[in-house]
N, C-alpha and C positions, 0 to 999 in steps of 0.2 A: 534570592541569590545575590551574591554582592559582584564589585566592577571586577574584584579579586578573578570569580569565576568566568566572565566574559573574556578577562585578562589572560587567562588560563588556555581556553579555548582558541583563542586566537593565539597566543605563542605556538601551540601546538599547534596550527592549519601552519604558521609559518614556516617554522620546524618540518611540516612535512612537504610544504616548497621548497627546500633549500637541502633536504636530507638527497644522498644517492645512496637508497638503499634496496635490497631488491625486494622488501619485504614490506605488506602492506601494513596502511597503519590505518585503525577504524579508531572515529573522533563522536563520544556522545555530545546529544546533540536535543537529549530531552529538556533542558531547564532555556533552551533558545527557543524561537520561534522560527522553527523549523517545521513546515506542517506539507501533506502531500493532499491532494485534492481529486478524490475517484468522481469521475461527473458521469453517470449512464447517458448514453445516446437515448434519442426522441427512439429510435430503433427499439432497444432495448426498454425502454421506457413503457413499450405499446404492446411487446411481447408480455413484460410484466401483468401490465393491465389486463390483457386478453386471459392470462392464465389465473389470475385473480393472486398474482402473487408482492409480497411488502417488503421493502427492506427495512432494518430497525437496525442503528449504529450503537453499539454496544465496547464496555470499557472506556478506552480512551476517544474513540469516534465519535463524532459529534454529524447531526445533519447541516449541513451548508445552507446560506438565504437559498442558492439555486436549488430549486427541485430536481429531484435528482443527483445532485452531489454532496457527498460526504466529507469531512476533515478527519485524516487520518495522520496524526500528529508521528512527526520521524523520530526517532528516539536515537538515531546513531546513522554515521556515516563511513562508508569506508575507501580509500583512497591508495593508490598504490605508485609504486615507485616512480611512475611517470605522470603522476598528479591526474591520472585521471578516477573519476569515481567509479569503484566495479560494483556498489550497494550499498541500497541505502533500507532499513528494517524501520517497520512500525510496529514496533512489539507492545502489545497492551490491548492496538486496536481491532474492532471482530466489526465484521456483517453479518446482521442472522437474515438468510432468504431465505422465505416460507411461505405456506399457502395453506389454508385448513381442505382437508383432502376425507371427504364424505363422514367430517364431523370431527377428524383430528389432523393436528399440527403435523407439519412433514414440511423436510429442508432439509438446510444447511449454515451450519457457522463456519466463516474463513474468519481466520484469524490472526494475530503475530505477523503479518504479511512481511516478506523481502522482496524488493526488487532486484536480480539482479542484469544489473549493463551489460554482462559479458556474453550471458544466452539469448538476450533479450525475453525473459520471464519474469512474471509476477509467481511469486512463491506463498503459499500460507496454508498454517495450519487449518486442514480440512473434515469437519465432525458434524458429521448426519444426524439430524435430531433420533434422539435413541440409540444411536450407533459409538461406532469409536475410531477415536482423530486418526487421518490418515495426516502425518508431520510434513511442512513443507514440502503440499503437492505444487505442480508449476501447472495454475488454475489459466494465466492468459496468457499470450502472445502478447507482444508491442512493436511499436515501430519509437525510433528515438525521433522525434521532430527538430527537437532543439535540445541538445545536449549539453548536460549542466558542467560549467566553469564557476566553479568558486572564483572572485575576483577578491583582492588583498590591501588593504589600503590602510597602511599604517597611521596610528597602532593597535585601531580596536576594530574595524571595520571589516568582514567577513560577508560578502552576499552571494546568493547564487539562484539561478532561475529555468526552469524544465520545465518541455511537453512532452508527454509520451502520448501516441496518439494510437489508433486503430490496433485495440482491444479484442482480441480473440479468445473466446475460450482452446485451450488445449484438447485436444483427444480426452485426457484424461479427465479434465473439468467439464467436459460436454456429458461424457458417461456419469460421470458422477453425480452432477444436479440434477439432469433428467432421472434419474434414479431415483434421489431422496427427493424431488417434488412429486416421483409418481405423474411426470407427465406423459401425455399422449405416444404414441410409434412414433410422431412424424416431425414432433419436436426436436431432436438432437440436427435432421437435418437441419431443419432451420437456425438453431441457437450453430451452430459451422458455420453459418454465411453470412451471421449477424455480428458486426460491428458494435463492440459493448462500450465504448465510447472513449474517455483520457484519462490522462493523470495528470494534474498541473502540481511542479513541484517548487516550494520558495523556502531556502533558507536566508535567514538573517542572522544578525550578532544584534539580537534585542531580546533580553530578558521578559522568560514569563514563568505563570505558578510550572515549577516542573510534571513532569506528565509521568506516569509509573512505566517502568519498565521490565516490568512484570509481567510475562506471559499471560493474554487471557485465554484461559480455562472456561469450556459453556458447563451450563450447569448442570446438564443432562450427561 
């Protein structure tokens, strides 16, 4: 990518500082380094282990130095009339959680995930090994910790910095993994009162290989 396109990007965030318009405007955000950071809790970490279950980062995800945390690279952001951000999508990126279950594979791919700021939900497309994608289900809960401001520092300079913290699965993401892991009765209780951990979120205006934007699709 050239200065052309960082030049680009940055007109547009400033553009939509300066605009009064009542309509949002979503700014891609795949060819920056823009990446969001899933970290599971020691919590969730131990529940894994106990059930004998892995995660494996698929498409655009990558596993982090930290165990336990993923790089789920943002592909786009979006911002509304009052600058503040209502979502931000990793489309491309998937977690497969599975466990082999008396000799076969059984899980889950989330996928394409969105955040959105305004319900406080994690959104992504949800597909049961062997089964078929339920489309942005809203898999967690969050707490905002530190709510992301883009900061503007003419003329090329764009950065912004998030924690979401205390990670819940949904009603619906609690029925639904316990389901395709084929875990125990007593499990959904527990994954309800389990803390699945953060999201640490870093946008910057510094070029890298662009990341696909592409919906991932599991294979099954």
């Amino acid at each position: 990518m050239s200065l052309l396109s960082v030049r680009s990007f940055t007109v547009a965030a400033v553009l939509a500082a300066s605009a009064a318009s009542a309509s949002a405007l979503t700014l891609p955000t795949e060819f920056l380094q823009a990446n969001s950071i899933q970290s599971f809790s020691q919590d969730a970490l131990d529940q894994y282990d106990a059930f004998a279950i892995t995660v494996t980062p698929l498409g655009n995800a990558t596993a982090s130095s930290t165990t336990g945390a993923y790089n789920l690279p943002v592909t786009s952001i979006t911002i509304n009339s009052s600058l503040k951000v209502t979502a931000g999508t990793a489309t491309g990126s998937a977690l497969e959680i599975a466990r082999i279950n008396r000799g076969a594979k059984v899980g889950v791919t989330l996928a394409n995930f969105k955040i959105d700021f305004v319900n406080h939900k994690v959104l992504a497309d949800v597909t049961p090994i062997g089964g078929v994608t339920i489309p942005q289900m809203a898999v967690y809960s969050f707490n905002e910790a530190i709510p992301l401001t883009l900061k503007y520092k003419f003329p090329l300079s764009v950065t912004g910095t998030q924690l979401l913290d205390q990670l819940f699965l949904t009603p619906d993401g609690i029925t639904t993994l316990a389901k395709a892991l084929v875990l125990p009765s007593f499990a959904p209780a527990l994954m309800k009162i389990t803390d699945f951990g953060k999201i640490d979120i870093i946008v910057k205006v510094a070029l890298r290989q662009p990341v696909s934007t592409k919906p991932y699709v599991p294979a099954n």
